[in-house]
C-alpha positions, 0 to 999 in steps of 0.5 A, spaced: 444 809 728 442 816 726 440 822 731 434 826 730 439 832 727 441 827 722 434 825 719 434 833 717 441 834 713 441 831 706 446 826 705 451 830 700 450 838 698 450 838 689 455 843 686 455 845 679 462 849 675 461 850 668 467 849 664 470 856 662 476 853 658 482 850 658 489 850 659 496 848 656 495 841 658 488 839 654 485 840 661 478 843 663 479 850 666 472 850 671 468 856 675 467 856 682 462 851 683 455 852 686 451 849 689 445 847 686 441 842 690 441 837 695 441 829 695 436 827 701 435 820 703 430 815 703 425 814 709 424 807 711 431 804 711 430 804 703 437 804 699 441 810 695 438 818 696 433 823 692 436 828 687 433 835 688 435 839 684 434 848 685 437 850 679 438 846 673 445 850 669 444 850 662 452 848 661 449 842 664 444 840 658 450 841 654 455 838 657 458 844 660 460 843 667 462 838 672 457 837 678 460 835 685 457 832 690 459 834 698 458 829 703 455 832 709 455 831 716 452 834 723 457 837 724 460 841 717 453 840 714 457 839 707 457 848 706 463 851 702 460 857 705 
């Protein structure tokens, strides 16, 4: 059962890192991640989440970055900070 902090935090926190380049081994170098949006869930019990988006990085378009998703919770909130 959810407390009423919880109705308010989204599920996950969305981080993007572009790729930068690439190591010795073929393997993608990334940036620090950022956080560009949230993943909210859905109201009347409904399954799965609402991806919302603040920042769109182009590198995404491109297939450029990697995008990470953070679970939150009442106590972390999901922050990197």
């Amino acid at each position: 059962m959810r407390n009423k902090n919880q109705d308010n935090l989204p599920l996950y926190r969305v981080s993007f890192a572009r790729i930068t380049g690439q190591d010795r081994q073929g393997r993608d170098e990334l940036a620090r991640p950022k956080e560009i949006g949230a993943v909210w869930p859905r109201k009347n019990g409904k399954q799965g989440g609402i991806l919302q988006l603040d920042i769109i990085p182009i590198e995404l378009t491109q297939r450029q970055g990697v995008i990470f998703l953070v679970p939150v919770d009442s106590e972390n909130q999901g922050g990197s900070r």
